[in-house]
C-alpha positions in Angstrom: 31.1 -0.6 -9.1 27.7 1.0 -10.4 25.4 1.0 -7.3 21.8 -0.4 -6.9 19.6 0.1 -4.8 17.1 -3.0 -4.0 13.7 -2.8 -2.3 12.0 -5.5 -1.2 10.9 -7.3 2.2 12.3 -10.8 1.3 15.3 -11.1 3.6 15.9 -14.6 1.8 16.0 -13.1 -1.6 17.7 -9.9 -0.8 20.7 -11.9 0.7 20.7 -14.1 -2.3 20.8 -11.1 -4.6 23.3 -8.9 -2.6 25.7 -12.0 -2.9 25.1 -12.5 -6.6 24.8 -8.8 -7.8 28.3 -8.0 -5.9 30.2 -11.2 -7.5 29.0 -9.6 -10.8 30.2 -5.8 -10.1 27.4 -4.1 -8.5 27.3 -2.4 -5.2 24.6 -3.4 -3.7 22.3 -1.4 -0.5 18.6 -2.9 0.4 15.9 -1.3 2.1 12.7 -3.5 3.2 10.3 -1.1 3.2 8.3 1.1 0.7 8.6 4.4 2.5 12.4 4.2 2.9 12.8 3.0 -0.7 11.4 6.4 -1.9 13.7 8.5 0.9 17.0 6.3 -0.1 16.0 6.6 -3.9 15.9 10.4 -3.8 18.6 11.0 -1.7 21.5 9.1 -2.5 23.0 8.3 -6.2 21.8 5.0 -7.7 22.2 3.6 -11.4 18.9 1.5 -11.2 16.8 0.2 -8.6 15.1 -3.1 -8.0 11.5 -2.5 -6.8 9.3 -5.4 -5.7 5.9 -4.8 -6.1 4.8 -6.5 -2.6 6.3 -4.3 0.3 4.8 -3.6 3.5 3.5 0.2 4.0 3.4 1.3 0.8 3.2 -0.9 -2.1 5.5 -1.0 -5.2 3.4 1.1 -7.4 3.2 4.1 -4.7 7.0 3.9 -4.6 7.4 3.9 -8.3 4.5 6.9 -8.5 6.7 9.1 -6.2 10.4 8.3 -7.2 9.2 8.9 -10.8 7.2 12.4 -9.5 11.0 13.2 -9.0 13.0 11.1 -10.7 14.3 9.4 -14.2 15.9 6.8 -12.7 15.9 3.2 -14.2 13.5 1.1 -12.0 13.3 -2.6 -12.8 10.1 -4.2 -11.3 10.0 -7.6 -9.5 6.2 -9.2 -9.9 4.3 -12.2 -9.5 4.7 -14.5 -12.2 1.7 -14.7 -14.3 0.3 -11.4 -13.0 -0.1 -9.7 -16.1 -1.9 -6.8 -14.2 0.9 -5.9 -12.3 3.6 -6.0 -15.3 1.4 -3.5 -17.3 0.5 -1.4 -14.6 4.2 -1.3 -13.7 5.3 -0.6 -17.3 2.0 2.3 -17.6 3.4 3.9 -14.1 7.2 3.9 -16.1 8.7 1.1 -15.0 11.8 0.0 -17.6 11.1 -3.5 -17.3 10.0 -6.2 -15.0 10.8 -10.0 -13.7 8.3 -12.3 -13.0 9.2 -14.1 -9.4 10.5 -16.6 -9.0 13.6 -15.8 -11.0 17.2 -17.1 -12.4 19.8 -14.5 -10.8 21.7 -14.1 -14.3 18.2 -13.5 -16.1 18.0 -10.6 -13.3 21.4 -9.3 -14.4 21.4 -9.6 -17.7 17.6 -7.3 -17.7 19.9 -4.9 -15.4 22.4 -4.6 -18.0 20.2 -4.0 -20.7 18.4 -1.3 -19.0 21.7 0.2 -17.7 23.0 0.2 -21.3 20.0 1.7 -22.3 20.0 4.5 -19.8 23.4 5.2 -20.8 22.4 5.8 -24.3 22.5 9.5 -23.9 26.3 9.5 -23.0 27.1 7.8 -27.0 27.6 10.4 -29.4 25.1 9.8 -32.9 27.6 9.2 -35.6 28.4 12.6 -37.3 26.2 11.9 -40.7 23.1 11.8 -38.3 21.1 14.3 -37.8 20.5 15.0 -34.0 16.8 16.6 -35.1 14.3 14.5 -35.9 10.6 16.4 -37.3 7.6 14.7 -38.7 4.6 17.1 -38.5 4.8 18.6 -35.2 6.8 16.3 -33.2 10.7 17.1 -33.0 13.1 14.4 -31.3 16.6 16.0 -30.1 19.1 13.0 -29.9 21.3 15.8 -28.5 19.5 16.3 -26.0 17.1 13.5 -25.8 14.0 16.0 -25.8 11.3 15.3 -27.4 8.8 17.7 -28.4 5.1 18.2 -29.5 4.1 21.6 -30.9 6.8 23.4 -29.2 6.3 21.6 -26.3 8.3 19.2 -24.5 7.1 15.7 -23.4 8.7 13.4 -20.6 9.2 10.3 -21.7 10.7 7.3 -19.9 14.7 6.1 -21.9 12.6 2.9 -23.2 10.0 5.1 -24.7 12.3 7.5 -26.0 14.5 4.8 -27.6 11.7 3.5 -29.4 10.5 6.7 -30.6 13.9 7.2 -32.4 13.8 4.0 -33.5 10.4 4.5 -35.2 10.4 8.3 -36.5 14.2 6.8 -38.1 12.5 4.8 -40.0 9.4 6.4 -40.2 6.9 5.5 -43.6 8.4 1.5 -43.0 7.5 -0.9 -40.9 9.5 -1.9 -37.7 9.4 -5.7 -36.6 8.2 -6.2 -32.8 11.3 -8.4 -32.8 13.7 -5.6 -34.0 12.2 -3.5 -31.7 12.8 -6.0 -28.6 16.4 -6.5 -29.9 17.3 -3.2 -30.3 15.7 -1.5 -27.3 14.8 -4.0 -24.8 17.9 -5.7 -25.3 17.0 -9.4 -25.3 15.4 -12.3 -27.5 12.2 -11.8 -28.8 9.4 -14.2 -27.1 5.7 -13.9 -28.7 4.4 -14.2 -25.2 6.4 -11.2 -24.2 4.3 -8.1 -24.6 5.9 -5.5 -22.8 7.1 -3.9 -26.0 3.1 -3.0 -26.7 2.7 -1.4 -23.5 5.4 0.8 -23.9 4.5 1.5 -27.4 0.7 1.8 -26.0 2.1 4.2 -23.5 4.3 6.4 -26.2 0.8 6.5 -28.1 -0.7 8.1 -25.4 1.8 11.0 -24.4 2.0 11.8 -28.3 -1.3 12.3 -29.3 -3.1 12.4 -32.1 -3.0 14.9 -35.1 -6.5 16.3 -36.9 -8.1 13.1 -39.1 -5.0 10.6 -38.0 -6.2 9.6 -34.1 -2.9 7.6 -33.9 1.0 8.6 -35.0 2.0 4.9 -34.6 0.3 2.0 -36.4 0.3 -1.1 -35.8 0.4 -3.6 -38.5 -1.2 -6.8 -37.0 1.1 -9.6 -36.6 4.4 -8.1 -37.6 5.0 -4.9 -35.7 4.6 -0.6 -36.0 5.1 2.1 -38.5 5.2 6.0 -37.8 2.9 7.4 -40.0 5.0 10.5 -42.3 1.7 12.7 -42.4 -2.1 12.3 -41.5 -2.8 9.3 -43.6 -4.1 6.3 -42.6 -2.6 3.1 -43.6 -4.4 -0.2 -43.5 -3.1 -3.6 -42.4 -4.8 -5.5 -44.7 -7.4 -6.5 -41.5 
């Protein structure tokens, strides 16, 4: 049973989903408290962990700030549905996803799965044809290793942002669909009114920088979805 840790204050809904994560495999532990979350989180081996964004103390996005100070592990979000604020500042702090409350239980399990599966990545070994180094101008991606590197110098990234980073510089020169992207990294059906994909791409943006004449690696062609640029060129979208 892969264990997960779950912080939150709702008693209700932390009963509901200890009953419902354990039927489907999971061992489950709950703290109620921000300040906890972080010690349990550090301390003790977890594959993901639930984090609401309301707690009492400290709020979600301190607990995130500090377990990711220290650690990669996967953190799943719980917001307020509608609060787009949260969701991005979430994803921008490196949350792997979120779920708007209130929530379906399976929805909540099948987004755990999908960033599990993701996080696991790293333990499949690349078929032997492929290349484990990737290099376009100065930015090398290790599948190896999962290290990424700009100028010699290595960059933390979260698994999402990694994963779509290999996606892109694989098919770099092309464009990739948002919905391929979704698909293929965040693991579920594409929704237009889901935009977490552009905040993690927005995020990627920012921790790789731009190169002299070409502000932006990554372009977004409006309406379909992102190309990594081969060299310093710019490409239009037709806007």
């Amino acid at each position: 049973m892969e264990p997960v840790l779950v912080i939150d204050d709702d008693l209700e809904l932390c009963e509901l989903l200890s009953k419902y994560l354990q039927r489907e495999g999971f061992e489950v532990k709950i703290v109620h408290d921000g300040n906890q979350g972080v010690e349990r989180a550090l301390s003790e081996e977890y594959a993901l962990i639930v984090l609401d964004v309301m707690l009492p103390g400290i709020n979600g996005f301190e607990v995130l700030r500090r377990i990711r100070a220290e650690s990669r592990i996967p953190i799943l979000m719980l917001t307020a549905r509608g609060d787009d604020v949260d969701r991005i500042v979430g994803l921008e702090m490196g949350a792997d996803d979120y779920l708007p409350k209130p929530f379906n239980p399976r929805e909540l399990v099948a987004r755990i799965r999908a960033v599990l599966r993701r996080s696991n990545a790293d333990a499949i070994k690349p078929p032997p044809e492929e290349p484990d180094l990737i290099a376009i101008t100065d930015i090398e991606l290790d599948k190896a290793t999962r290290v990424v590197r700009r100028a010699g110098e290595p960059i933390t990234l979260t698994v999402v942002e990694f994963d779509l980073l290999e996606i892109l510089m694989k098919s770099a020169g092309r464009i990739v669909t948002r919905e391929e992207l979704v698909k293929t990294v965040l693991g579920r059906d594409f929704s237009p009114y889901d935009r977490s994909i552009d905040t993690h791409l927005s995020n990627l943006r920012k921790k790789l920088g731009g190169l002299p004449g070409c502000p932006e690696r990554i372009k977004t062609i409006r309406g379909i979805g992102y190309i990594f640029l081969k060299a310093a060129a710019v490409i239009s979208d037709g806007q």
